[in-house]
PLY file of the C-alpha trace (Angstrom):
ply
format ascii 1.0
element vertex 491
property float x
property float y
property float z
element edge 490
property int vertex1
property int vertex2
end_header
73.14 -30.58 96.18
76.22 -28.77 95.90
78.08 -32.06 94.45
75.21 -31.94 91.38
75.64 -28.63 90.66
79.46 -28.51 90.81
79.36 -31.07 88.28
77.01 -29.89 86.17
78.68 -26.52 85.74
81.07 -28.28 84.02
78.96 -27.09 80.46
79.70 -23.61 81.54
82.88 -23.77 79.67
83.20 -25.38 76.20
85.20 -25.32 72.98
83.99 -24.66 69.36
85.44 -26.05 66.91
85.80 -23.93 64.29
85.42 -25.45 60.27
87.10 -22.47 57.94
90.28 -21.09 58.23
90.76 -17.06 57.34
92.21 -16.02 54.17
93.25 -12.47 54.36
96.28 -12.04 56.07
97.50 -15.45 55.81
101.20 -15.18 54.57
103.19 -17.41 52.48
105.60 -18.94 55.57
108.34 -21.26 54.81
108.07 -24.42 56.92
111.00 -26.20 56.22
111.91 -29.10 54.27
109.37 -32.36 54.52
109.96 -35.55 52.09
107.10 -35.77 49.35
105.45 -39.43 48.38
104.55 -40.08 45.43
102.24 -37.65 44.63
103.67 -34.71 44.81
100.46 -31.86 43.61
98.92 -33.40 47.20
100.05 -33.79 50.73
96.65 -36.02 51.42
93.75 -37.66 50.34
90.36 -37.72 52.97
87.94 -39.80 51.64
87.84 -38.96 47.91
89.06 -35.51 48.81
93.08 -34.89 47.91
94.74 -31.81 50.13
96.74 -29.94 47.71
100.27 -27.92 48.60
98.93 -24.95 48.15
96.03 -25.07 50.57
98.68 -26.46 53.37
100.55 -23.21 52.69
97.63 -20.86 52.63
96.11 -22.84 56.35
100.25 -23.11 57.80
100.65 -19.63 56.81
97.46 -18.66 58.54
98.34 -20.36 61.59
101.43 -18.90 62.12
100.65 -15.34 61.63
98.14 -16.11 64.65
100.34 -17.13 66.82
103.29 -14.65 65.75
101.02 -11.71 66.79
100.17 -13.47 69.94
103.90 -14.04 70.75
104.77 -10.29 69.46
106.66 -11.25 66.39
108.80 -13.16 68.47
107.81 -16.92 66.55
110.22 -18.72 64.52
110.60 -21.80 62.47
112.44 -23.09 65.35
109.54 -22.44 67.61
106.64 -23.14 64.96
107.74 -26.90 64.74
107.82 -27.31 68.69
104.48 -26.10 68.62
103.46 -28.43 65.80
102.36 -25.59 63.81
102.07 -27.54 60.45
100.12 -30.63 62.26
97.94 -28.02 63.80
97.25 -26.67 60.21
96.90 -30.40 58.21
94.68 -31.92 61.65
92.41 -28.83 60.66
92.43 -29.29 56.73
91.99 -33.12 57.08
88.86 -32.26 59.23
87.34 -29.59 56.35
88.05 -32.91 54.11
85.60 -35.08 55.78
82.85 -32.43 55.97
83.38 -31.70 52.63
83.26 -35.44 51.75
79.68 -35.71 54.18
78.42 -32.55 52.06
79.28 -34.57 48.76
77.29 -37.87 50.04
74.52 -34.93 51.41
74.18 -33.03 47.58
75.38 -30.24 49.09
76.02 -27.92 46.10
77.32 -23.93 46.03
76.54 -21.81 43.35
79.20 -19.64 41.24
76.83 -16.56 42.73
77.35 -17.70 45.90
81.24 -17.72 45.35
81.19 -14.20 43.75
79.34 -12.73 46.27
81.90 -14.22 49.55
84.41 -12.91 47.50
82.89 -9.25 47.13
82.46 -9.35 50.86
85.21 -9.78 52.02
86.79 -6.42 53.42
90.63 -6.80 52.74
89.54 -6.61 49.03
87.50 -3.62 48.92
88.09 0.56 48.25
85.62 2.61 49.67
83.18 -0.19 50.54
82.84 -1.81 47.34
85.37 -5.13 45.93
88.64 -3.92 44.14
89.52 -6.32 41.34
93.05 -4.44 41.51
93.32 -5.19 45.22
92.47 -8.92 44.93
94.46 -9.84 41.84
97.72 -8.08 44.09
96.55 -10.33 46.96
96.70 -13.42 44.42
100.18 -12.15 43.25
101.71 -11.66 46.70
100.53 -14.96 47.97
101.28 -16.41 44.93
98.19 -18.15 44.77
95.80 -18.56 41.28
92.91 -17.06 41.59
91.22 -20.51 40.97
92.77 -22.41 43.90
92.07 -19.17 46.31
88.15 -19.15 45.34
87.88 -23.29 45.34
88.97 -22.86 48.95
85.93 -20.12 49.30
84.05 -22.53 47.95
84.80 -25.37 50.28
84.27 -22.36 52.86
80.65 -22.42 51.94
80.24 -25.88 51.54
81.51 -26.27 54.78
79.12 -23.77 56.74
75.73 -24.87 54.68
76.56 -28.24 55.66
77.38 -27.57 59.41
74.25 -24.82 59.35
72.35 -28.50 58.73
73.23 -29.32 62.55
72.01 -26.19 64.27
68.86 -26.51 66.33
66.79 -23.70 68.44
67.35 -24.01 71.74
64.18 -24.91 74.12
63.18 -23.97 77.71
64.39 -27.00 79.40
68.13 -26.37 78.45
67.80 -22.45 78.89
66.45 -23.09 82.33
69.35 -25.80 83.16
72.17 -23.81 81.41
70.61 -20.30 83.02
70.96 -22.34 86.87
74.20 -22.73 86.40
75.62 -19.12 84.87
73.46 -18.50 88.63
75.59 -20.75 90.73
77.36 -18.54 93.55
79.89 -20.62 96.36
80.54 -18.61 99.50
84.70 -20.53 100.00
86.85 -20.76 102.73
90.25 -21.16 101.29
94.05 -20.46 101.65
96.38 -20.00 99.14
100.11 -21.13 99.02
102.82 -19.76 97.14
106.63 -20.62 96.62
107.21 -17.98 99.54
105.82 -20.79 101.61
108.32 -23.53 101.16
111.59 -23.71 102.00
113.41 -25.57 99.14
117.29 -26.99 99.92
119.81 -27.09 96.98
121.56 -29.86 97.05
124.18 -30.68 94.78
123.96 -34.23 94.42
119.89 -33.71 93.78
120.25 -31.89 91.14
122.31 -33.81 89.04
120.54 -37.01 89.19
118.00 -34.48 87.83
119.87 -33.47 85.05
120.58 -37.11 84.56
117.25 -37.48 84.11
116.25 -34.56 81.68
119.74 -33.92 79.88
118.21 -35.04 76.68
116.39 -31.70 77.11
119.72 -29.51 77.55
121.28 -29.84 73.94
123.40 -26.92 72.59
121.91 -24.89 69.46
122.78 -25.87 66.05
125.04 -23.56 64.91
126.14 -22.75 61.24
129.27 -20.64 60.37
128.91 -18.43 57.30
130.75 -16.50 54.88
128.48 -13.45 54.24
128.58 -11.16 50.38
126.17 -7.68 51.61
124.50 -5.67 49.69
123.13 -2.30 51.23
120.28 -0.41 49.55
120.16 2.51 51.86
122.03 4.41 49.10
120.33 3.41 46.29
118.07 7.07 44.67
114.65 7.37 44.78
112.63 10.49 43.55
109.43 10.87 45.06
107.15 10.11 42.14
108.96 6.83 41.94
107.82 6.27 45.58
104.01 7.05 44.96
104.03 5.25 41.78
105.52 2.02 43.79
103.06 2.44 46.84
100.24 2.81 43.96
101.34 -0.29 42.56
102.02 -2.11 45.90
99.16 -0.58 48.49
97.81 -3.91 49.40
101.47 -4.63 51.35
100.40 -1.77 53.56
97.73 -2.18 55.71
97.69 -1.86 59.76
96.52 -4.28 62.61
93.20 -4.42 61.70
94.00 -5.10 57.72
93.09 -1.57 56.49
94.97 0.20 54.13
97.17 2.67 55.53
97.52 6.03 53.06
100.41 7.13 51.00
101.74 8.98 54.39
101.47 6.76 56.64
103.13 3.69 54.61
105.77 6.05 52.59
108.91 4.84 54.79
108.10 1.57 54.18
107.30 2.09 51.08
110.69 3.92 50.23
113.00 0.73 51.99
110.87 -2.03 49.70
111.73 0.70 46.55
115.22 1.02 47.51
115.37 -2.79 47.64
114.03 -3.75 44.55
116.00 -1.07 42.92
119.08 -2.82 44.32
118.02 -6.78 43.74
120.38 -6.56 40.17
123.46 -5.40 41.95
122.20 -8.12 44.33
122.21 -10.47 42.03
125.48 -9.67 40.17
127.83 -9.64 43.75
126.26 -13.38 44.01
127.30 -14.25 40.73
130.89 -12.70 41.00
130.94 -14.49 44.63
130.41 -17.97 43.17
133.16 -17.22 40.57
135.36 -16.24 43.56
135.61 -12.74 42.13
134.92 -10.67 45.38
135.65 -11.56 48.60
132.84 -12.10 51.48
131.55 -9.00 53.88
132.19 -10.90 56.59
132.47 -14.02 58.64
130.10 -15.17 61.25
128.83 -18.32 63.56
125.21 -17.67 64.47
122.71 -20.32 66.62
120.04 -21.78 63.99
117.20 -18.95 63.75
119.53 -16.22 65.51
117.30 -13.19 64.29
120.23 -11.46 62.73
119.15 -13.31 59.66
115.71 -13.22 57.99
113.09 -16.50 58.80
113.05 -16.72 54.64
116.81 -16.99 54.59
116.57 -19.23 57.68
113.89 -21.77 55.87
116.06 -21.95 52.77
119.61 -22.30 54.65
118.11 -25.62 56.42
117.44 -27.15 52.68
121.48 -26.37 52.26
124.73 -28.55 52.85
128.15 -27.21 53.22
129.47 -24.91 50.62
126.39 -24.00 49.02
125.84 -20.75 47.91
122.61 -19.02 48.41
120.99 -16.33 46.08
120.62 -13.40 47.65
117.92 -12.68 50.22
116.36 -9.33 52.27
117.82 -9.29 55.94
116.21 -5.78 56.87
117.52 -2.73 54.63
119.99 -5.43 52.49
120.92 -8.39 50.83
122.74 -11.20 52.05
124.82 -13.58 49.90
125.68 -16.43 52.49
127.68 -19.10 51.89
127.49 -21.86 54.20
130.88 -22.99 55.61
129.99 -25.24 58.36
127.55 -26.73 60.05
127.84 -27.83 64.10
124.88 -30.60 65.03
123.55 -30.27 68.76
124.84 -32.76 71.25
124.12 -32.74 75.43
125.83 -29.86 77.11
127.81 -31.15 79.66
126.24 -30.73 83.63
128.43 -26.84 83.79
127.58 -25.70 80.89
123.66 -26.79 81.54
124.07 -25.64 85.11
122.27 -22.72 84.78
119.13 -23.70 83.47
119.01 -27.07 85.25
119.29 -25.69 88.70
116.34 -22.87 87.66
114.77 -26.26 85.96
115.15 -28.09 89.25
113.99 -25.35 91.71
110.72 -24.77 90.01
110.01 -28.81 90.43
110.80 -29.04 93.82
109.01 -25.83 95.00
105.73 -27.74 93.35
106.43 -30.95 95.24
107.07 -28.53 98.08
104.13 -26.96 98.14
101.25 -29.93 96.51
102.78 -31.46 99.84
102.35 -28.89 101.87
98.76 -28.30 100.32
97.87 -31.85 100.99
98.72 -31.63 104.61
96.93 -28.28 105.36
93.50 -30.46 103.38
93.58 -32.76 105.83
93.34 -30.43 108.84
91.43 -27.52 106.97
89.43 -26.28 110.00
92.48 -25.96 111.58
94.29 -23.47 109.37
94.11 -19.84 109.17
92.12 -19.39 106.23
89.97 -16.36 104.09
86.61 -16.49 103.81
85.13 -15.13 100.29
82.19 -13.36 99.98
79.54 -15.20 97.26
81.51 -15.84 94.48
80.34 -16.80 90.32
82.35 -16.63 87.36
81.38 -12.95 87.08
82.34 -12.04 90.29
85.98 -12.89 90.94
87.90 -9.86 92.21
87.75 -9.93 95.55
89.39 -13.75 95.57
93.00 -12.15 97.47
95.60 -12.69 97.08
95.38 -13.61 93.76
95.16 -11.29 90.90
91.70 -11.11 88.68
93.31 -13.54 85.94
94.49 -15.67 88.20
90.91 -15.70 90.09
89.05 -16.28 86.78
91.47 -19.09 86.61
91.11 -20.98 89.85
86.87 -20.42 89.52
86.53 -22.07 85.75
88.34 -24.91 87.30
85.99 -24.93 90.54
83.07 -24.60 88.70
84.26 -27.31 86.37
85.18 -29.62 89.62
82.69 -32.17 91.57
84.45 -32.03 94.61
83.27 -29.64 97.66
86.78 -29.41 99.11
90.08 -30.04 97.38
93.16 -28.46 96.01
93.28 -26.49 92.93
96.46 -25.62 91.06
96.58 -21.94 89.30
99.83 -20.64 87.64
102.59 -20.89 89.84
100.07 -21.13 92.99
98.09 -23.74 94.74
95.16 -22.62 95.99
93.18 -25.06 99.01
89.40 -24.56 99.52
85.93 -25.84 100.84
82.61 -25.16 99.81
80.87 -23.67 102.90
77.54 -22.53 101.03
76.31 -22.56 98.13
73.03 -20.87 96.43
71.37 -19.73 92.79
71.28 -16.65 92.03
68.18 -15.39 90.12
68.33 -15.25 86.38
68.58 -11.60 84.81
66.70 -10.64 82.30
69.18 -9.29 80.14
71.08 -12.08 80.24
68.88 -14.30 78.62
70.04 -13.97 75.17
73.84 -14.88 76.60
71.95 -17.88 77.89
70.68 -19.00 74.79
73.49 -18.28 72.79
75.36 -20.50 75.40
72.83 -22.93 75.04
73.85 -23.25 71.31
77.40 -23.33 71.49
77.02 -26.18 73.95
74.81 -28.28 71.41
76.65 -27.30 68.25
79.97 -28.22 69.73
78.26 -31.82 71.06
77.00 -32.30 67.61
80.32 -31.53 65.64
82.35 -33.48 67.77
79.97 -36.42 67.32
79.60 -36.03 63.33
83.89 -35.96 63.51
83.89 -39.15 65.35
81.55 -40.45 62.79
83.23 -39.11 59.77
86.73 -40.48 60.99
85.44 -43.34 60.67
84.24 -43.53 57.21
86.36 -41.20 55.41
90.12 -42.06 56.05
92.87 -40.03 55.90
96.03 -41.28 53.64
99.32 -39.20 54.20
101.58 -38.60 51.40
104.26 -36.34 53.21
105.83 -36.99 55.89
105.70 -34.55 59.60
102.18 -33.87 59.42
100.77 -36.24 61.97
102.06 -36.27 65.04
0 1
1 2
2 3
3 4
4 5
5 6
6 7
7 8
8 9
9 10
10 11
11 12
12 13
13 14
14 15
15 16
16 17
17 18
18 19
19 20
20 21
21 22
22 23
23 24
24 25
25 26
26 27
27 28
28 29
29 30
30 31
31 32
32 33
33 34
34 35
35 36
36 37
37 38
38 39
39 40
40 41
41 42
42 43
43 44
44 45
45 46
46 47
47 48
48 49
49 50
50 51
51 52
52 53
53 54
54 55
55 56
56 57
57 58
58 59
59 60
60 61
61 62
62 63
63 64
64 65
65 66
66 67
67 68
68 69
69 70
70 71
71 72
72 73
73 74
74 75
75 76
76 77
77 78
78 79
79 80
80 81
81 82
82 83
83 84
84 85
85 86
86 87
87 88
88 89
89 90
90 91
91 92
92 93
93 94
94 95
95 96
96 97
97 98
98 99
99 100
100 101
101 102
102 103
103 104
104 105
105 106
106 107
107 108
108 109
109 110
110 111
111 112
112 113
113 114
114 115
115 116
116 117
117 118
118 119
119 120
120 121
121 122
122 123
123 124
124 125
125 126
126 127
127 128
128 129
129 130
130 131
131 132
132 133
133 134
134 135
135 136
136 137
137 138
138 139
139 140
140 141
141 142
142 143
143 144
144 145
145 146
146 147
147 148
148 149
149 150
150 151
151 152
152 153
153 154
154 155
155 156
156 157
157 158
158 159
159 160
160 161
161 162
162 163
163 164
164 165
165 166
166 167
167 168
168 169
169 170
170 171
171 172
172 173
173 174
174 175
175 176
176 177
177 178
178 179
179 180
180 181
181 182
182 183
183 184
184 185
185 186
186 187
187 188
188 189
189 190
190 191
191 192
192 193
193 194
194 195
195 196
196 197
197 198
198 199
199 200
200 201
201 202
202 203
203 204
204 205
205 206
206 207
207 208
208 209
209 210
210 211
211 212
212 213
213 214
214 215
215 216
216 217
217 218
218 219
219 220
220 221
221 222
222 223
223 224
224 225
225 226
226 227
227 228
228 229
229 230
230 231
231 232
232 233
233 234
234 235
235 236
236 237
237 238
238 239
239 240
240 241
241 242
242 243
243 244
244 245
245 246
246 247
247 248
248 249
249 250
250 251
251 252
252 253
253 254
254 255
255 256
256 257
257 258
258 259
259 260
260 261
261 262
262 263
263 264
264 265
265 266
266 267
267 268
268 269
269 270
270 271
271 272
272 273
273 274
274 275
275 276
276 277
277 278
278 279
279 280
280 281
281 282
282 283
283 284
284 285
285 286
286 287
287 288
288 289
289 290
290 291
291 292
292 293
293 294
294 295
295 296
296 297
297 298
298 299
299 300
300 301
301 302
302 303
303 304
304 305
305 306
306 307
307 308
308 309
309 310
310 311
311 312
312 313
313 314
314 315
315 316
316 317
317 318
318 319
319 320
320 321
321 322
322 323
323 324
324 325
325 326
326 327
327 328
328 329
329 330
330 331
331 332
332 333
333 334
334 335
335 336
336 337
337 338
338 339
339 340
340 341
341 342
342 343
343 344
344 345
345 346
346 347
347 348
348 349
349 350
350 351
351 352
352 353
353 354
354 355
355 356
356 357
357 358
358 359
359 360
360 361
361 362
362 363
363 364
364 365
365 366
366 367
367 368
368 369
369 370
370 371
371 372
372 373
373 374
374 375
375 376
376 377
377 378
378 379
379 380
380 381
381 382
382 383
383 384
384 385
385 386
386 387
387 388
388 389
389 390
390 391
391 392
392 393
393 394
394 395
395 396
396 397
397 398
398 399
399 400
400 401
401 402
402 403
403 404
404 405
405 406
406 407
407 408
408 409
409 410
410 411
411 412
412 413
413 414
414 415
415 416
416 417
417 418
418 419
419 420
420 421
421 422
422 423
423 424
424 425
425 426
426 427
427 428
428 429
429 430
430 431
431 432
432 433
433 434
434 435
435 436
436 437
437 438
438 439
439 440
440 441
441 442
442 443
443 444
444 445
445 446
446 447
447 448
448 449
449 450
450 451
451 452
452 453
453 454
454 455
455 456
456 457
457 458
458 459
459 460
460 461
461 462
462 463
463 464
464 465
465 466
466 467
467 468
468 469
469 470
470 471
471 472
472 473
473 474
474 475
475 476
476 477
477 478
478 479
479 480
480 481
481 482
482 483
483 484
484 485
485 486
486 487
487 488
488 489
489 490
């Protein structure tokens, strides 16, 4: 009984795949330099559905904002291509393409009403509750998107929910009662849990250099470009305060906070008075780079900085990788000023040698034999689990984690979804840097509460809805195929 419902919980934890990508918000983000086919106006064709440039920008730029609020502002381009970011934003545009080719072979149609009225609704482009033409046509301009590509991808937004819409069924009593049993399931554990503190791990010299042997490939030394740097400060540039009103007037819809709404004139006037300041110094800018090129002036400065170094802006970044030695680029913002760089040299990565890797490959090596360490260690303490000193939990469900010591609420919520997901009564069960060994002494369902029920239902219909788009994808993989124009979108 336990084994069946241990497996069977498995639906208590799902992914839904999501068809539209979010507009607002999504900035224009440089993503390096990838080699064009022959058709340059499209990066794709699904079916007989072409992927333009522009919508790869719009879904890239999207993505990345995500994840640089999740990492802080910390991303980079550096960073955004080990995460794949661009492959993550074409997998999810080529998918749109085959719904959107499905809804063609369906009839499904979307009116120009339809169109105006997703556009009027949408938040980032209203004052006071109602749509701002003003607002939206400054959107357009600081995306530098037409408003005819931005509302052909609302379009396809539509298309693409009417024609998913077509897959959603009511859930009946069968699956609420099944689903419902197991949000009910509650194990009663014995278990023990092992941390590095438990292992004693040996250092030895000649181990860990066959293990940089193995993973020096992974130790390479940063690409570094040395650059002969024109600056051009703004900070004193004159600004009356009328001129800063009239420019955050003309510029509100750069100003908005977390949530995207508008900050007021107060609240976005220091910002407001550095972009000013900036644009009132982009001639002077502009003239230093031509006098530069002519050898006129002499540089600010000379410096060697690691590819991405944050001392220079991710725009000037993106543009500097396009670049070969002795170019020249125009002048770009790097905080309060503008930077003329001229690139002098550029140093490839290579392997650092075993010292200067040291460091990291000993940390590197440490953290891999302290999981050997203690996955062996677990394994032996399995084997005689009656015999070791071990906690007994109280009735435990995915709601009721806390008291799972010593681990910390996260990490309990962690080691549960993978329990609940498991088949096996006793076993070992691997949560951040822990290991965690357990048996199932009891097991029971709890009764079903009545507020809950909606949850249940609504779980019931993510679980069918995801089933049935992952099925229609497999399907429409197969009869719409994708042909790549550009290359480093596909993994």
């Amino acid at each position: 009984m336990i084994s069946w419902m241990q497996k069977h919980n498995r639906y208590l934890v799902w992914t839904i795949w999501i068809a539209t990508i979010a507009f607002i918000g999504a900035g224009f983000v440089g993503w390096g330099s990838y080699t064009y086919g022959t058709k340059a106006s499209a990066v794709a064709k699904v079916g007989e559905i072409e992927i333009p440039r522009s919508k790869l920008d719009v879904a890239y730029g999207n993505i990345y904002n995500q994840y640089n609020e999740m990492m802080q502002g910390k991303l980079d381009e550096q960073k955004a291509k080990e995460l794949g970011l661009i492959q993550r934003a074409f997998a999810t545009l080529a998918t749109q393409a085959k719904v959107l080719n499905f809804a063609k072979d369906l009839g499904v149609v979307v009116s120009d009403k339809e169109i105006a009225d997703k556009l009027q609704s949408i938040q980032g482009f209203q004052k006071d509750g109602v749509f701002d033409k003003t607002i939206y046509e400054g959107y357009l301009k600081s995306q530098r998107l037409k408003a005819k590509i931005f509302e052909a991808m609302l379009k396809d937004e539509i298309i693409i929910n009417k024609t998913l819409n077509l897959l959603r069924t009511p859930s009946f009593s069968l699956e609420i009662e099944t689903v419902g049993g197991a949000l009910g399931v509650a194990d009663k554990l014995s278990y023990k849990v092992l941390t590095s503190n438990d292992v004693n791990v040996t250092l030895d010299e000649t181990k860990i250099k066959n293990f940089w042997e193995t993973q020096k490939e992974n130790y390479m030394t940063p690409k570094t470009y040395s650059f002969s740097i024109v600056w051009t400060p703004s900070e004193t540039a004159d600004v009356t305060e009328e001129e800063i009103k009239a420019y955050y007037n003309a510029n509100n819809f750069n100003y908005t906070d977390a949530g995207g709404k508008p900050l007021l004139f107060e609240e976005a006037k220091n910002s407001a008075i550095k972009d000013l300041k900036l644009s009132k110094t982009k001639k002077a800018a502009q003239k230093n780079y031509i006098e530069f090129k002519k050898g006129n002036i002499q540089n600010s400065e000379t410096i060697t900085l690691s590819l991405n170094d944050p001392q220079l802006s991710t725009e000037l970044w993106n543009e500097i990788q396009t670049k070969n030695i002795g170019d020249i680029l125009k002048p770009k913002v790097v905080e309060d000023r503008y930077a003329t760089v001229k690139i002098d040299n550029i140093a490839e990565p290579k392997v650092m040698t075993y010292e200067e890797a040291k460091e990291k490959v000993v940390a590197a090596y440490t953290i891999q034999a302290q999981k050997e360490a203690l996955s062996s260690l677990a394994q032996t303490m399995l084997e005689n689990f009656q015999d070791t000193n071990t906690t007994i939990s109280n009735f435990v469900t995915l709601e009721t984690h806390d008291n799972l010591k010593p681990l910390n609420s996260q990490e309990s919520l962690q080691f549960l979804e993978k329990l609940f997901t498991s088949s096996k009564e006793k076993g070992i069960i691997n949560v951040s840097d822990k290991v965690v060994i357990y048996d199932i002494l009891e097991q029971k369902v709890l009764p079903l509460d009545a507020n809950k029920t909606e949850v249940v239902k609504n779980s019931v219909n993510q679980i069918k809805q995801s089933t049935f788009e992952t099925n229609l994808i497999n399907i429409l993989d197969k009869k719409y195929p994708t042909e790549v124009y550009m290359g480093g979108l596909t993994n």
